[in-house]
Steps between C-alpha positions, in 0.01 A plus 500: 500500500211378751469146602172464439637574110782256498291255650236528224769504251624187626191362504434564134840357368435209667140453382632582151765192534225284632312555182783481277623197640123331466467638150816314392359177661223537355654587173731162542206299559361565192781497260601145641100401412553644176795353384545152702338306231666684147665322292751791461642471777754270686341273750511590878620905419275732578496810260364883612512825318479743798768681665338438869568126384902529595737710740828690433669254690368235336649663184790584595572173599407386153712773346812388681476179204612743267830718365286800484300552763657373807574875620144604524361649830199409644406885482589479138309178458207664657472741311579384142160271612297817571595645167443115308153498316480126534658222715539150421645215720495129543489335879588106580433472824401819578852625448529731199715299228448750211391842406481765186371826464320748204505801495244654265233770375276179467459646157720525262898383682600304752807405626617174664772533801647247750423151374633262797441149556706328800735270409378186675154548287714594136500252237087419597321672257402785742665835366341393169156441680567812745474724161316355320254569815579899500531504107137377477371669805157641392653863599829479287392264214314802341869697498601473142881517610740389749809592481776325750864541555729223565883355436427175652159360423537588100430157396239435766318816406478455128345183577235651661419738160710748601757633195810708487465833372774756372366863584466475891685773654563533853601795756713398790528769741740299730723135463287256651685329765523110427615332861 
């Protein structure tokens, strides 16, 4: 390959993380103006619903709160993220405190994965706040249903409007490792 070729191709990955980078400032900016002053939320948490708004490795250092997804790579993490429609997370601090994801047609299903709230901020009101912020997002409000799958947060969840149903069948390819 020709240096003058790796050199431009350098060039242009790093202009491409500059812009990123400023795009997800940016976006920050104006989803802490948006929010800072809604009743919604809890005071002095800052709520986004953009992917560029948090890292895998701010993640997976949330994930390693929970049974289930302690094991996750940052590869893995990455790329569930690339393949999430929408991104939701909560920041005290600037350090990311809690985080969901949808997955959805924006249509007619969507699916809820990956609720997490760090411990130190449970108990606050701020999963209930954090979706009730994606549930009424402007994009996934329209979505007449939202289906979610959960052993732990039953109670929690129903409070929120969400229902058990009999009739959900699922396909598990592999054991999911719990560790």
């Amino acid at each position: 390959m020709p240096d003058i070729y790796r050199k431009s191709m350098a060039h242009a990955r790093k202009t491409e993380k500059a812009v990123i980078l400023r795009k997800k400032k940016q976006r920050m900016i104006l989803m802490k103006q948006n929010f800072e002053n809604n009743d919604n939320v809890c005071q002095g948490y800052y709520y986004y619903d953009s992917k560029l708004a948090i890292t895998p490795e701010e993640l997976q250092d949330l994930y390693r709160f929970t049974r289930w997804g302690r094991s996750r790579s940052l590869e893995q993490i990455e790329k569930m993220l690339e393949g999430t429609s929408m991104c939701f997370s909560v920041r005290y601090n600037g350090k990311l405190v809690a985080f969901c994801r949808i997955i959805t047609d924006f249509v007619y299903r969507g699916s809820l994965w990956d609720i997490l709230v760090h411990p130190d901020h449970q108990g606050k009101g701020l999963g209930s706040s954090l979706l009730g912020y994606a549930l009424n997002h402007p994009a996934i409000k329209p979505v007449p249903l939202i289906v979610t799958y959960t052993s732990e947060l039953i109670d929690f969840m129903c409070k929120l409007g969400f229902e058990t149903r009999e009739g959900l069948l699922i396909m598990q390819r592999r054991p999911i490792e719990y560790s």
